[in-house]
C-alpha positions as CSV (number, residue, x, y, z in Angstrom):
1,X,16.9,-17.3,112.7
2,X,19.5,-15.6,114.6
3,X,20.0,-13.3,111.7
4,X,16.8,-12.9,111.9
5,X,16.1,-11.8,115.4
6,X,19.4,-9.6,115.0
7,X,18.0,-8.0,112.0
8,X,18.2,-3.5,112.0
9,X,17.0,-3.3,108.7
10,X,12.9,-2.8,108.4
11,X,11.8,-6.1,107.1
12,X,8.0,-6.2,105.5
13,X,6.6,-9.4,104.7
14,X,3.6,-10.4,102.5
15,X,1.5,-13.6,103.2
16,X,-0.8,-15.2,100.3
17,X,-2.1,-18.8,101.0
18,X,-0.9,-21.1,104.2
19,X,1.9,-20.1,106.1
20,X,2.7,-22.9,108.1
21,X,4.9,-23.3,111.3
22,X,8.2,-21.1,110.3
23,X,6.1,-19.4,107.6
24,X,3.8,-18.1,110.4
25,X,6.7,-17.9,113.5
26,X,8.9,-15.9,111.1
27,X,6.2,-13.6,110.7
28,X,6.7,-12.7,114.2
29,X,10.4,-10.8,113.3
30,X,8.7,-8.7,110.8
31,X,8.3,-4.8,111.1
32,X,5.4,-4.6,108.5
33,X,3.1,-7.9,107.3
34,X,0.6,-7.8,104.7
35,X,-1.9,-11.0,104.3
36,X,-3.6,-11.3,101.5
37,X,-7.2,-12.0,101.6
38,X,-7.0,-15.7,101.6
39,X,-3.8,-15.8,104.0
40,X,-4.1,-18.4,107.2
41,X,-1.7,-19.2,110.0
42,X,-1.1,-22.0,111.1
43,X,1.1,-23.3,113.9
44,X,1.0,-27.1,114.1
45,X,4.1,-28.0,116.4
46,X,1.9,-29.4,118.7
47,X,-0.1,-31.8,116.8
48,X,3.3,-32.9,115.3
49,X,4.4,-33.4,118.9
50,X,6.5,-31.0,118.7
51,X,7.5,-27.1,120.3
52,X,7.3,-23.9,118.9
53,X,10.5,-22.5,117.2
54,X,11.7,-19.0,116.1
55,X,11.8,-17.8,119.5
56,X,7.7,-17.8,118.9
57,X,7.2,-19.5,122.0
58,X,7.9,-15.8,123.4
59,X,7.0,-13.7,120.7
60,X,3.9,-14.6,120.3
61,X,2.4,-14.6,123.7
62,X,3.8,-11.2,123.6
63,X,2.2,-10.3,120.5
64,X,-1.5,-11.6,121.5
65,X,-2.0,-12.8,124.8
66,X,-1.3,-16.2,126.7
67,X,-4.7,-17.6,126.1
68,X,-4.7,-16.8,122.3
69,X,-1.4,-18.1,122.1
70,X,-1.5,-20.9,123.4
71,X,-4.3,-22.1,121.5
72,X,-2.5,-21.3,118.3
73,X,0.2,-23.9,119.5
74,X,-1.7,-26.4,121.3
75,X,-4.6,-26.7,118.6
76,X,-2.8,-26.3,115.9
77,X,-6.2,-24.4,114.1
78,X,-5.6,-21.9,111.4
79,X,-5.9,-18.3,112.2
80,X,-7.6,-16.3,109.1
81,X,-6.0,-13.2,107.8
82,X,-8.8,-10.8,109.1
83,X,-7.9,-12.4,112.5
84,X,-4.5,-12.5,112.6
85,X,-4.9,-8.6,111.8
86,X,-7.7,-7.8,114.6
87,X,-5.1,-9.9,117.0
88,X,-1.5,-7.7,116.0
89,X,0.3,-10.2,114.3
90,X,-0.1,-8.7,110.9
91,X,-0.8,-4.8,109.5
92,X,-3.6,-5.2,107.5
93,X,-5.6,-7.4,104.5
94,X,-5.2,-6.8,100.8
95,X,-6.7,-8.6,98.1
96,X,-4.4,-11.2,97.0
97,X,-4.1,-9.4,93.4
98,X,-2.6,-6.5,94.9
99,X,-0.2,-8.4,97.8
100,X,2.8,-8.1,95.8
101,X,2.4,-4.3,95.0
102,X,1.2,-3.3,98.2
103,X,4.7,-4.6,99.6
104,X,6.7,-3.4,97.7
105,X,4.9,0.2,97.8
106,X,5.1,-0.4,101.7
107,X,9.2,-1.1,101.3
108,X,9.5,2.1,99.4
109,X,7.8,3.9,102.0
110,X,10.4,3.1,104.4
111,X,13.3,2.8,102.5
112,X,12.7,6.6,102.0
113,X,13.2,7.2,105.8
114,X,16.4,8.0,107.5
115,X,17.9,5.2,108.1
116,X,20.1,5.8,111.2
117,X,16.9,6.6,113.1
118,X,14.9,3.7,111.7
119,X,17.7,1.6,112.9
120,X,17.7,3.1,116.1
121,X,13.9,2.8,116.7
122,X,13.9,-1.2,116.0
123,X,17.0,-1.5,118.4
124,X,15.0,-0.1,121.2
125,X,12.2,-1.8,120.7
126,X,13.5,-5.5,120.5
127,X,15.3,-7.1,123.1
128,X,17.3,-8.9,120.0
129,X,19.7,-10.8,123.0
130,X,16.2,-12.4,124.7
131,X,15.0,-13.3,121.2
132,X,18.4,-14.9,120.3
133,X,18.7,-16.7,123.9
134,X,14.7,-18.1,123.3
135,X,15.8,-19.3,119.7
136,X,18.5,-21.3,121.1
137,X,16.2,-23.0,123.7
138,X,13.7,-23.4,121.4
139,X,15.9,-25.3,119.4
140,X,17.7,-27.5,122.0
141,X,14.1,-28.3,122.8
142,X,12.6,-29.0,119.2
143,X,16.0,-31.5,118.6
144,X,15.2,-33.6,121.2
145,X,11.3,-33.5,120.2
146,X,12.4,-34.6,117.0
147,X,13.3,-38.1,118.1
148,X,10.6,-39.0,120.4
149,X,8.2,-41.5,120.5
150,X,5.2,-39.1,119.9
151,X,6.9,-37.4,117.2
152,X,7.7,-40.7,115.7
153,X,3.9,-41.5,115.9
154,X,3.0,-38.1,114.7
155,X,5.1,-37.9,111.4
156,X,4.2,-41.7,110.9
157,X,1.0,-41.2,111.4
158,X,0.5,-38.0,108.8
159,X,2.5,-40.0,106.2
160,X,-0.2,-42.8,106.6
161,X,-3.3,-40.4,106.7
162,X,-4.5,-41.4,109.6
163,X,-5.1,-39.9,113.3
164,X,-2.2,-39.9,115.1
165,X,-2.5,-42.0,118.6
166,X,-1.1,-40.7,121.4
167,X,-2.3,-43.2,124.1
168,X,-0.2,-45.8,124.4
169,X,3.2,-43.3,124.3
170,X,4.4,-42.0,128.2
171,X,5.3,-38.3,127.9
């Protein structure tokens, strides 16, 4: 993730299907992001009793808002592609037939700019030390999530198909 969040090369991404918790956080790092037509985001680290990673927690209040954000996280809901558009976390929609050439016509698009100023522009408009500090914290956090009770319940709980229950666990 580091790598990531230190990246100067323009990185477009395309999204078909679910792209769940990383597969939506890393989205967030990307200069360009196509969705195909049936594309949804989803950001469960909350119903899993977890936080979010990928310096996302930041990212993507940043991106769309407190409110919207934290719904994302805390509900857990998918976000549709025509959405996540209309809210700045992607570009734009394409049919899912065309996804894969509509990237890569995208990639050539900017791999035919200079590259020195490309470079430059993404340096000044990421703060790639803030991203890196929030991924560490993120992670510090997430560990120790990991191996609590409520996550314990949550992962038990999906493996048995059933509601997690929350009640009888103290924070």
């Amino acid at each position: 993730m580091r790598a990531l969040a230190n990246a100067t090369v323009t990185i477009v991404a395309a999204v078909n299907g679910k792209a769940v918790g990383i597969g939506t956080t890393m989205l967030l790092h990307c200069d360009h992001v196509l969705l195909a037509d049936d594309a949804q985001l989803i950001t469960p680290f909350v119903n899993l009793a977890l936080v979010p990673e990928a310096a996302s927690s930041y990212l993507l209040p940043l991106t769309i808002g407190h409110v919207k954000a934290f719904e994302m996280f805390a509900l857990g809901d998918p976000v549709d592609a025509a959405t996540a558009v209309s809210w700045g976390v992607a570009n734009r929609v394409v049919p899912a037939a065309t996804l894969r050439e509509e990237a890569q016509h995208v990639a050539e698009r900017f791999a035919s700019k200079p590259v020195g100023s490309l470079t430059a522009m993404k340096r000044l408009m990421r703060d790639a030390a803030r991203i890196t500090d929030q991924v560490n914290s993120e992670r510090f956090i997430f560990r120790k999530r990991l191996k609590s009770a409520e996550a314990k319940e949550a992962f038990a709980a999906f493996a048995d198909k059933r509601k997690p229950d929350f009640t009888k666990i103290s924070g």
